[in-house]
N, C-alpha and C positions, 0 to 999 in steps of 0.2 A: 474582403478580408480585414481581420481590425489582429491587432497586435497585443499582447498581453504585457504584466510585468511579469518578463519570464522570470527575474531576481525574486518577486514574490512567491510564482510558484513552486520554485526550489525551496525557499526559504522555508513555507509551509510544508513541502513533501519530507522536507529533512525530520523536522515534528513528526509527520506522520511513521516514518523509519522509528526512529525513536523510542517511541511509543511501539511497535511493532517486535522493536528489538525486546523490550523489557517485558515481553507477555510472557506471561507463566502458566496458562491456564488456557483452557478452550474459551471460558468466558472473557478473557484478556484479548483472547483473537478477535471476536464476534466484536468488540468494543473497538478493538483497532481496523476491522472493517466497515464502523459506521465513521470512524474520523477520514478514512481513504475516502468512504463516497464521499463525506461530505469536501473533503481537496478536491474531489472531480468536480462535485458541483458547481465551487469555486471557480476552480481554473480549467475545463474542458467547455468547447462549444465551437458548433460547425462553422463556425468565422472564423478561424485562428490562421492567422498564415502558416505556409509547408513547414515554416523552420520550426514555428511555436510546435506545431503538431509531432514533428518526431520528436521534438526535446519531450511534450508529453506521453509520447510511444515507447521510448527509451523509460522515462519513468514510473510507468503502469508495470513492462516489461520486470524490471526491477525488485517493484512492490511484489505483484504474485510472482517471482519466483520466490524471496524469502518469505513471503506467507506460505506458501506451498510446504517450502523447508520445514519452518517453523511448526504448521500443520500436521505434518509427518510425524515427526518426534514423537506430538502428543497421541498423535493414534498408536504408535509403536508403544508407549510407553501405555495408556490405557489395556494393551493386548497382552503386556506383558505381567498385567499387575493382574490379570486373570488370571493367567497359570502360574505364576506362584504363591 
């Protein structure tokens, strides 16, 4: 097991929120999905102690639920800009 800076990878998921927050667009999402992987690739790997691992469970958790949100909207609003 090796330990991380779990203060870094907060620091950087906070970035990654951010950015997530401020998407306006489908191509804003797909852009805030390649700065997510690229946080995982960062700070995910099968050595991390139990603790590192749920703090990162909780914050993946997190991530796709307000991407999912986020997601939604613009499919709702792309459906609705058909039929009117």
């Amino acid at each position: 097991m090796t330990t991380m800076n779990i203060s870094s990878a907060i620091s950087d998921f906070k970035w990654v929120l951010r950015v997530l927050k401020s998407s306006q667009s489908k191509e804003h999402l797909n852009a805030t999905m390649k700065c997510f992987n690229l946080w995982e690739s960062k700070h995910v790997n099968d050595n991390l102690s139990d603790s590192d691992k749920e703090v990162i469970k909780y914050l993946r958790y997190e991530f796709w639920s307000l991407f999912r949100n986020k997601n939604s909207r613009y499919d709702l609003y792309n459906v609705e800009k058909l039929f009117c």
